[in-house]
Steps between C-alpha positions, in 0.01 A plus 500: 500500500641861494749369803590200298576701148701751733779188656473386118637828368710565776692103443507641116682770620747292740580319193554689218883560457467111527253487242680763250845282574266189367382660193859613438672151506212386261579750283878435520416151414431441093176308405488579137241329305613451220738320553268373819743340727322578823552243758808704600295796585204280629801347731564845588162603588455193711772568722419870590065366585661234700749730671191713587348189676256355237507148341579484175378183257731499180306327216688425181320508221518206243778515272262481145293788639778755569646393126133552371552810643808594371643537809861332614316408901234601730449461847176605640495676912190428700476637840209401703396627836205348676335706771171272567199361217373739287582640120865491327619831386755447241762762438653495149851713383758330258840514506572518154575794303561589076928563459568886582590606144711837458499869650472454847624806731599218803575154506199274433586230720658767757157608711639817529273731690470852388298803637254218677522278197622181466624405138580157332338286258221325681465762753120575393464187320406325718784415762387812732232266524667206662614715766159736541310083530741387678556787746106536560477118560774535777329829652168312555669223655573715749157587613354359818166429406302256337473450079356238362633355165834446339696743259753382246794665287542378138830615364531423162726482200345534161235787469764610229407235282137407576468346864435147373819371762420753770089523611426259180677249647405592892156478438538196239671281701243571811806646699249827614147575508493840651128669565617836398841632322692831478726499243806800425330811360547842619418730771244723358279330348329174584547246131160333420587429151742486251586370125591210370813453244505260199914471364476306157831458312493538126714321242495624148690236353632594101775418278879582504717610194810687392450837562661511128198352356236624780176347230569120589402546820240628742561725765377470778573834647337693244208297542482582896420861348108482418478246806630734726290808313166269598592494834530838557229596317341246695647668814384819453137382462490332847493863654144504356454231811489690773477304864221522723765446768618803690835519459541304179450704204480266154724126351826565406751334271882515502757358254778423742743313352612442131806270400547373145723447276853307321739773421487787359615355134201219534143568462312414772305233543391513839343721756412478854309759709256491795211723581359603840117497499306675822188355541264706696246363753203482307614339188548096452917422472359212296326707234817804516739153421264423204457899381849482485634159328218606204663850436846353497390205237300748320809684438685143416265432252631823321851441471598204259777248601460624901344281751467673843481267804318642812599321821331625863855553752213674774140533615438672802066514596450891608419484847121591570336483859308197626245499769662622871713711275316816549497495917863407517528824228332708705660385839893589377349791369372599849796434654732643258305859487539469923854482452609675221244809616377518128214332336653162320273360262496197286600479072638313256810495370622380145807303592445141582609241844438207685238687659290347239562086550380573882201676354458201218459261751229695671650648774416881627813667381603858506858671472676661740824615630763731508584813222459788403179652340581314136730239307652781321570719799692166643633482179399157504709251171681843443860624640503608810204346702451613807236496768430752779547385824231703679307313253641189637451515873187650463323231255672213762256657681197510302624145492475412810210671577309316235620155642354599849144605396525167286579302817302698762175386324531127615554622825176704524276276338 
């Protein structure tokens, strides 16, 4: 096996100015969700797996579910690669990314590489990820020896906005049913586990009036005050919550967006604003939904001539192991430490991703790919994100690796 991981490292090797020159053109192509137009970019993608030699399958997904979404189109990659019976490995990295937002030092659709960086939105997030799947499919295809099983590239569109027209849909529509998955993580760290987010939009709906005579109506800004005063306070007492998950520390709850408003000589009589609610692994998103809809009417019930409307735009499960999950763990953990010459060891993390539909449908899941130690060192959903491309070459390794042991075992049995 030591021969076999040694031609796998050395093909890495071989390939990786192709394989940065791949994660730069996804870069330099835009997949910004919102607005989530991303069949261009999944067009993109297509083109440079096929130019490497793999078939591509382009599914579409249905119209209604990308506008469910929120999304403008989405066109799902699946890359499957049979090399005898045995298990399905599924590889998971979307193509998606948020909009760049201000204060970048380089361009963020440029994949400029600085001082053995490479920097563009999407660089970490998770199109290094295409190319460290792809690239370790296309090293083990080299080998000349016997695997037994198939492994599979998802390359999806939506993990921005929940995953329902990427792996939802896959796994809904009976398009995959992989044995084991690796989804995009990063390369210290193997992800077990990770929260679950709850977006509710709320619409304080009032009364508008002449500013001149302010008393004839009711204002609906002013009465967001004590609402958003309970949720803060409310805030502040989920750090007395603490995880049991290593790497998660407690719920949170953000205020994220506020719009309201006439003009400014009109008294407003409506306001919109939506919350972000992490859900850790151990509590129910069903009973968080329910803590939360009974604060906000409590506060309604306070405030005469306001109604407040409470309408769920997200749910995302956390993502909590099932059974197989804990050998796979331990496996990309093995091989990881081997590469990286440092012990990597699994966590949680308090973000959310598709990771979690693979897991929901009971598949052994973990996450894993290429980055540096954390999202903030990537500067992941922040200007300049970057990701290291030691980092890079050497977890397309750990990759590959992984995929071998996986389909050795048929072999041996």
């Amino acid at each position: 096996m030591h021969d076999l991981k040694q031609h796998l490292a050395a093909r890495i090797d071989q390939g990786f100015t192709a394989q940065t020159a791949m994660l730069q053109a996804l870069v330099r192509t835009p997949s910004d969700n919102p607005p989530g137009d991303c069949t261009p970019h999944a067009e993109a993608t297509a083109r440079l797996l096929e130019a490497m030699g793999l078939e591509v399958e382009r599914h579409v997904t249905p119209a209604e579910v990308v506008a469910e979404a929120g999304m403008l189109s989405a066109t799902n990659l699946i890359v499957r690669h049979r090399f005898g019976p045995g298990p399905t490995i599924a590889l998971n990295a979307h193509g998606d990314v948020v909009p760049p937002g201000r204060g970048w030092s380089a361009d963020p659709y440029g994949g400029e590489v600085r001082e053995g960086w490479l920097y563009g939105r999407g660089a970490a997030v998770s199109k290094s990820d295409i190319t460290t799947y792809a690239c370790a499919l296309a090293a083990l295809k080299t080998l000349q020896t016997p695997l037994a099983g198939s492994v599979e590239l998802h390359i999806t569109y939506d993990e921005e906005t929940g995953g329902a027209t990427g792996p939802g849909w896959i796994l809904g529509a009976g398009l995959s049913k992989p044995d084991y998955v690796l989804s995009a993580a990063f390369s210290y760290h193997v992800i077990t586990a990770h929260n679950g987010c709850l977006h509710l939009e709320l619409t304080l709906l009032g009364k508008s009036a002449h500013a001149a005579m302010p008393d004839t109506g009711v204002d609906a800004i002013e009465a967001s005050v004590p609402l958003l005063q309970a949720l803060y306070r409310y805030r502040d007492s989920l750090r007395e919550r603490p995880s049991a998950t290593l790497g998660i520390s407690h719920p949170t709850l953000v205020v994220g967006l506020i719009e309201g408003g006439i003009n400014t000589n009109v008294v407003g009589d409506r306001l919109t604003l939506r919350l972000d609610r992490r859900i850790v692994p151990e509590e129910s998103p069903e009973a968080v939904e329910t803590e939360l809809r009974d604060l906000i009417q409590t506060v309604a019930a306070q405030l005469p001539g306001i109604t407040i409307d409470v309408s769920r735009i997200l749910l995302a499960r956390p993502f909590v192991p099932v059974a197989g999950s804990e050998r796979l763990a331990e496996l990309v953990c093995r091989e990881a430490g081997a590469v990286f010459g440092e012990p990597v060891t699994p966590i949680g993390v308090p973000l959310y991703t598709d990771a979690r539909l693979y897991s929901e449908a009971g598949i052994p899941t973990v996450m894993y790919g290429a980055g540096p130690r954390t999202l903030l060192e990537a500067n992941g959903h922040r200007a300049d994100e970057r990701v290291p491309l030691q980092d890079l070459r050497k977890a397309t390794q750990v990759v590959a690796n992984t995929l071998l042991e996986l389909l050795k075992e048929g072999v041996e049995k």
